[in-house]
N, C-alpha and C positions, 0 to 999 in steps of 0.2 A: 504494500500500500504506500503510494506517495504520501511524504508528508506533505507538499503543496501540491495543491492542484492548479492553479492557476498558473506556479514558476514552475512543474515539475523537474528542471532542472538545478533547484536549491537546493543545499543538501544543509546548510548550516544553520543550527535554528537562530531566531532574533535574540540580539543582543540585549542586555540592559543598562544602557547606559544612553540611550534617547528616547525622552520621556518629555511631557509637559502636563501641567494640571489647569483645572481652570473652572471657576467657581464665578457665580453672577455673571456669567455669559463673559467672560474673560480669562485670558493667561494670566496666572500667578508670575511675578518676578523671580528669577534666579534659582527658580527649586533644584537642588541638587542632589537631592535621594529621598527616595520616597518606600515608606514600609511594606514590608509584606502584604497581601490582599490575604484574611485567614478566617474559614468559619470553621468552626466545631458542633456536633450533636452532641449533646449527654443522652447517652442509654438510658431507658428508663427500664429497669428490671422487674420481672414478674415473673408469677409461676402458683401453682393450684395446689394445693393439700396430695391431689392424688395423684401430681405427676411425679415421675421421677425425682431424683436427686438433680436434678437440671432444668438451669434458669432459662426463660426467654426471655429474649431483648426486642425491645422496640422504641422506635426513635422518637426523644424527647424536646427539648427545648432549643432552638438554635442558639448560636454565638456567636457574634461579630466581633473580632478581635481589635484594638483599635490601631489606629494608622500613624507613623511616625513620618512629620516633611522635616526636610533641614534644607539650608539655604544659606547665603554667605550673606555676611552684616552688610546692608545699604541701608541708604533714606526711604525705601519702601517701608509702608508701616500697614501693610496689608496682613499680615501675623499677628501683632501687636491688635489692633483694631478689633479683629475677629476674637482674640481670647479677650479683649477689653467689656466685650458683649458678655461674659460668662461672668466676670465679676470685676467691675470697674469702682477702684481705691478712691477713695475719696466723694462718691457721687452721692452718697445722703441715701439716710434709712427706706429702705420701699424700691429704690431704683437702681439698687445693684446689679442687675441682671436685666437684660433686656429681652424679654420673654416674646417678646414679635420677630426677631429676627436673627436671635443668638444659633437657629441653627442653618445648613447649609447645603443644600448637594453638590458634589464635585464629578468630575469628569475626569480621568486618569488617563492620559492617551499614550501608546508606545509607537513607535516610529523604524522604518527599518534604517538601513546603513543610505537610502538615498531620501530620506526624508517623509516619508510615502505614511500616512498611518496606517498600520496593520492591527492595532487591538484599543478596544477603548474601554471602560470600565465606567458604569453610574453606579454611582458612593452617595448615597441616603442618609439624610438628616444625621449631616457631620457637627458636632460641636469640639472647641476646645478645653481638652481636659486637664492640658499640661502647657505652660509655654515658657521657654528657655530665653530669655532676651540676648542672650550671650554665651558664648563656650568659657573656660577657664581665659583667664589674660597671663600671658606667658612672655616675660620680658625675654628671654633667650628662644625662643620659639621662634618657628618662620611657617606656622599654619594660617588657613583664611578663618577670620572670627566666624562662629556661627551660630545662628541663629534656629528654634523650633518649637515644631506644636505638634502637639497630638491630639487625632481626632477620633474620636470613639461617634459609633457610626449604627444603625439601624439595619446595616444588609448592603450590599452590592449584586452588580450584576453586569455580564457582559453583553456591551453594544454589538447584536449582532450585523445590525444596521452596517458594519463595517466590515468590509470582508478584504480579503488577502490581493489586492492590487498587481495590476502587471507591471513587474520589475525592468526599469527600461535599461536598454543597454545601450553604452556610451560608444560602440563600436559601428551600431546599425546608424542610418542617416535619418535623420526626423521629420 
């Protein structure tokens, strides 16, 4: 069985390391790694007086595990903003939280080696549950500052709306 149908002559699968996200009908600024996609079932266990010594399983509750972005320190304050909505210091008793719009869906799009999307992901009422405004400060260091949040999320699901694109070749005439 071909893995592509469309390139059947790919043989390598897509890399990860071109990606963009994009939340309110926009690109996020500079994401630069983005978490696992990860659900989990908990078994829910059961069984009758009169069966056997052995349990049946059947599936219980889903999981959505939550999403880590990280991004290098700019004057973008599109991070900052989004966990500002979860719990904003200083804003007066009643209005910490901003309950119309603290949460969000995202778009997670992967890209092949000539720009093409190949896979996209809808991430459902994301909020943040964690936000880093900065890595460690390291006077003898020569790393990029960085920046993150984690978004703990309702469920995903893959865009199938997006299918595997014909791969062009830089040799053929266009």
């Amino acid at each position: 069985m071909a893995k592509f149908t469309v390139n059947p002559t790919r043989l390598d699968p897509y890399k990860n390391f071109k990606f963009r996200v994009k939340w309110d009908g926009r690109y996020v600024a500079g994401v630069s790694k983005v978490g696992a996609l990860k659900r989990s079932n908990t078994p829910v266990e059961h069984r009758e007086g009169g069966d056997p010594s052995t349990v049946h399983k059947s599936p219980g509750q889903n999981k959505f595990e939550a999403i880590a972005l990280e991004r290098g320190v700019t004057h973008d304050k599109d991070f900052e903003q989004w966990a500002n909505k979860v719990w904003n210091f200083g804003s007066g008793f009643g209005s910490e939280v901003s309950l119309k719009d603290f949460r969000k869906d995202i778009i997670i799009e992967v890209y092949n080696e000539a720009g093409q999307v190949v896979l996209a992901y809808k991430v459902y009422r994301c909020w943040v549950s964690e936000f880093q405004a900065q890595a460690d400060l390291d006077a003898s260091g020569s790393a990029v500052l960085i920046q993150s949040i984690k978004l703990e999320n309702e469920g995903w699901e893959r865009d199938y709306e997006v299918g595997e694109p014909t791969e062009p070749s830089f040799l053929e005439p266009a």
